[in-house]
N, C-alpha and C positions, 0 to 999 in steps of 0.2 A: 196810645189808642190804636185801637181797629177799625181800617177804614175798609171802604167797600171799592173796588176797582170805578172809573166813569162809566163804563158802556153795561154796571148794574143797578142804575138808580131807577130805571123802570118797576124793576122784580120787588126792591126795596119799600119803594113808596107801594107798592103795589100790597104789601106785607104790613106794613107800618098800618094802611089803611083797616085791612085786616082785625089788627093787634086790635086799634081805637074801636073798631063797630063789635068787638068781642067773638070774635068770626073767625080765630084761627084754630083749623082742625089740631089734634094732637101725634098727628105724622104727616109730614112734607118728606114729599121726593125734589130736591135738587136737580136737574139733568141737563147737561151742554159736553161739548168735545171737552176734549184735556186742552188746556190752557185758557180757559173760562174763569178760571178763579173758583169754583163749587167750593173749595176748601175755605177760602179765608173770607168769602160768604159767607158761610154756616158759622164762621168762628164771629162775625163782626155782629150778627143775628140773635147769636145764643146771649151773648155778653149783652146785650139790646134786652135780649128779655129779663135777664136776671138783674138788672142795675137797678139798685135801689129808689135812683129817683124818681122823676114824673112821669110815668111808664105813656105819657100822652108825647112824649121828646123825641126828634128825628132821630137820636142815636143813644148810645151809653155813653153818662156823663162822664166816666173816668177818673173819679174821681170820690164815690160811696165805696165804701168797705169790699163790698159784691164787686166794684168792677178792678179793684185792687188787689183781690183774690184771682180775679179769671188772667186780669195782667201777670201775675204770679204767677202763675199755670197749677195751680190747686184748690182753684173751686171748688168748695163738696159738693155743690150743683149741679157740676157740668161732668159729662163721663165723655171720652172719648174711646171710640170700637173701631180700629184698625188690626190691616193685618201683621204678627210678629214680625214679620220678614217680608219685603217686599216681592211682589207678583205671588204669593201663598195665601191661601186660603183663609178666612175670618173663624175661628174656632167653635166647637158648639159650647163650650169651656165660656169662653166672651159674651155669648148671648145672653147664658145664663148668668152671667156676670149683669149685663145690662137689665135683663127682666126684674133680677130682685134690687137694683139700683134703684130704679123709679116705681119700687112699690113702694120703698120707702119714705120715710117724709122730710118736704124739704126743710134744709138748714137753716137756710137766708130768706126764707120767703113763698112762694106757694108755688114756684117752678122747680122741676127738674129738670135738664136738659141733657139728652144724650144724642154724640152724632156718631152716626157709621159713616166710614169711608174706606175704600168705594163699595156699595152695595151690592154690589156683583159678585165682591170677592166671600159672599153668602154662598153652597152649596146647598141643593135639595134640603140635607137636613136641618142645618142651620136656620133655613128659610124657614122652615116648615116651627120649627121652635119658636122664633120670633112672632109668627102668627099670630096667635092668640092672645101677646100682649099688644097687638096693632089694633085685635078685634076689638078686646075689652081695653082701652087704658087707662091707666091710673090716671084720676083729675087733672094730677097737680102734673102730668105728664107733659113732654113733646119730644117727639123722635124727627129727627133729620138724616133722612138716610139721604148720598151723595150716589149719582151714578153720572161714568160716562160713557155706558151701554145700557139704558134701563130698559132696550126690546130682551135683554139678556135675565134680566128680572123675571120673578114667576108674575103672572097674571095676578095670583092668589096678592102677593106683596103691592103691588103697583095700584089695584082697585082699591086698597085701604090707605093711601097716600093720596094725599093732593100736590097734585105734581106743580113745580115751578121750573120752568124752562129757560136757558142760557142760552142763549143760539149765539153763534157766531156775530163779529159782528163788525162794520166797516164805516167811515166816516171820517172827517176830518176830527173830531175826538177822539177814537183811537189811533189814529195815523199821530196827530201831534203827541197821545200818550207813549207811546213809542218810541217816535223821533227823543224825547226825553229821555229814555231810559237806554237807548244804547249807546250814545257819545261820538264819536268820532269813527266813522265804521264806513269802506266802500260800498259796501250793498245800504239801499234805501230803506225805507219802514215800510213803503209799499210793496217793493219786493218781497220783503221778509212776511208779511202780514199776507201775499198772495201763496206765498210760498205754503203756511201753515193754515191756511183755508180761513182766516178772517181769527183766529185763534191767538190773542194778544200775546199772551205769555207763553204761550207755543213758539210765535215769532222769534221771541228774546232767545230760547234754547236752541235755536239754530246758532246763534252766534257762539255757543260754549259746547265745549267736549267733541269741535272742529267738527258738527253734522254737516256746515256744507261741504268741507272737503272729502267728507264720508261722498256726498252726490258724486263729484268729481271722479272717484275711484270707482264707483261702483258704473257708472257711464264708461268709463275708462275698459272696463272689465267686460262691459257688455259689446264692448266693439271688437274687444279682443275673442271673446265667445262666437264672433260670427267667423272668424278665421278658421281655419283647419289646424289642428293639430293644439288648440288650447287647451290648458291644464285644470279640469272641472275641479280638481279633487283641490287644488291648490288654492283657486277663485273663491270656492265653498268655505275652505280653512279662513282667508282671509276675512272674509263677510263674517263669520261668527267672530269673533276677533273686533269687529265693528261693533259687534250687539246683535243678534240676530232681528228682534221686532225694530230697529230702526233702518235695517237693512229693509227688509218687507216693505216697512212703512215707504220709504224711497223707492224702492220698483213697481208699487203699485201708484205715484204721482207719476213718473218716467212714463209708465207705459199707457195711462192715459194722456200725455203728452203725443207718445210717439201714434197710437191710434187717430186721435188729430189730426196730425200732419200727414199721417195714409190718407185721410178722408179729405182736406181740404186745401194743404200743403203751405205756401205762405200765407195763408189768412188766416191762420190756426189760432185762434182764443184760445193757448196754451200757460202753463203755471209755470213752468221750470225758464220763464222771457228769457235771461242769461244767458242759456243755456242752448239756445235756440239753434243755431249755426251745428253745435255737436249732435245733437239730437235728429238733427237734417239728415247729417252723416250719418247714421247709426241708423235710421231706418228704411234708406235705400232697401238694402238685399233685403228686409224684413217680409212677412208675410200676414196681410191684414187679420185671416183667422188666426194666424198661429199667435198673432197677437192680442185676441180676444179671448183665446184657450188659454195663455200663459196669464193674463190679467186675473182667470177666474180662479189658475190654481195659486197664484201670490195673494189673492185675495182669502181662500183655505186654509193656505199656512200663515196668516195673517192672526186671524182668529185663530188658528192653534195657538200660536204664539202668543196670546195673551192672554187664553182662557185657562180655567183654574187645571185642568191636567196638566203633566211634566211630559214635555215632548223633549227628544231627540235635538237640538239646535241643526246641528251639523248635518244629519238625517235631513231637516229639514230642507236646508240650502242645498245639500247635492242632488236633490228632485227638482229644485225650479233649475238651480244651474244646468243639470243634464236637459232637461226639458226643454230648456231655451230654443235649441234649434230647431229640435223636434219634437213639440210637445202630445204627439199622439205616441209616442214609443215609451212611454213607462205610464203603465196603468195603476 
């Protein structure tokens, strides 16, 4: 079976109500940060509407033909639109794939169900394709497009979606869903859950492919950057080497941290709590604007780094790392 994460049975019920009063439009926009679940939402949803049975039922019974097929992963109902390769673009190839999908008629029943994920990874054209089957759709239609940038989305796409919202979210049910799923671990669930901004399954990925010790090195690097005579070119090498957007992603919490502790110093409602003692250290010699000019260009090459153009990685990192000191000397 496909279940729905706890901290999404508001969106759920909210949906289900929906379904029962015959009130659900034929495109929903998805949207929350990465680690929301949008994904395995839309999958527990789709499978919800096509199940055979009492379509009045909180969930898919798992157990009709239909949800024994979507279990399979070959529903003839269900299409999925991702991109080939991940961080690349959704093809105009796909779209057209998905337009004459759900003109067709269903197999198992009087839905079709097609999800795009993420919506973003739509370009101009592609967008502009899709249109017309958001404008006009087919009956037996419903499209589930996934974003977790939907200001990124055209206007045109977003106005013909009805949007359901993920927000972040915090409490003693995802603090204890948490505490569940990481075992045995020195950092807490509140840590980890402060750390990835209320983002459950954000949380969890800090503990694999060593992202906090990515913090540590990259803090490390930037104390070494206030000395004389550090190796940009070599810091920069290292950091792409990291990943370059989880590099980003970490100097722009860091240095909302370290702007904090300019402004307020031990009373700082800071994210990086652990860390607190280095971070002290580290923004001594700092400089409050150069620290608000450096937030705005990690924040730049942030959204490079994720947006559908192919940037430079390494380009990328020897700008903020030169910059670090002095970020009015490269324009």
């Amino acid at each position: 079976m496909l279940d729905i994460y706890p901290w999404q049975k508001q969106q759920w019920h909210h949906l289900l109500q929906m379904q029962h009063q015959q009130r659900l439009p034929h495109a929903l926009l998805f949207s929350g940060p990465e680690g929301t679940g949008l994904n395995q939402f839309a999958q527990s949803f789709a499978m919800q509407l096509l199940c055979l049975s009492k379509k009045d039922s909180k969930q898919a019974c798992g157990t009709c033909q239909s949800c024994q097929l979507y279990l399979a992963g070959n529903h003839p109902d269900k299409l999925m639109i991702e991109p080939e390769d991940s961080g690349k673009q959704i093809k105009i190839a796909q779209i057209r794939e998905l337009i004459e999908y759900v003109s067709l008629k269903s197999f198992s029943g009087n839905t079709k169900v097609a999800i795009l994920d993420p919506a973003e990874a739509m370009n101009r054209a592609t967008a502009n394709a899709l249109l017309k089957t958001l404008e006009e759709p087919p009956p037996q239609s419903m499209l589930l497009l996934l974003s977790h940038r939907p200001s990124s989305l055209p206007i045109t796409i977003r106005s013909r979606c009805q949007r359901i919202e993920f927000n972040t979210m915090s409490g003693p049910e995802v603090t204890e869903w948490v505490n569940s799923q990481i075992g045995d671990t020195e950092h807490s669930a509140e840590l980890l859950l402060q750390l990835s901004y209320g983002a459950p399954l954000k949380s969890l990925e800090l503990l694999e492919d060593e992202q906090l010790e990515q913090r540590s090195i990259i803090i490390k690097d930037l104390k070494q950057l206030s000395k004389t005579g550090a190796d940009v070119v070599k810091i920069a090498a290292k950091w792409q080497e990291l990943g370059c957007t989880s590099v980003l992603g970490w100097l722009l919490r860091i240095i909302q941290d370290l702007v904090r502790l300019k402004l307020v110093k031990d009373k700082a409602n800071i994210v990086n709590i652990d860390m607190k003692q280095d971070l002290q250290d580290l923004v001594k010699p700092l400089d409050l604007r150069a620290l608000v000019q450096n937030y705005d260009l990690v924040h730049n090459k942030y959204q490079e780094s994720v947006g559908l153009m192919n940037y430079n990685e390494l380009s990328l990192l020897e700008e903020v790392v030169i910059r670090w000191n002095n970020p009015e000397t490269v324009k």
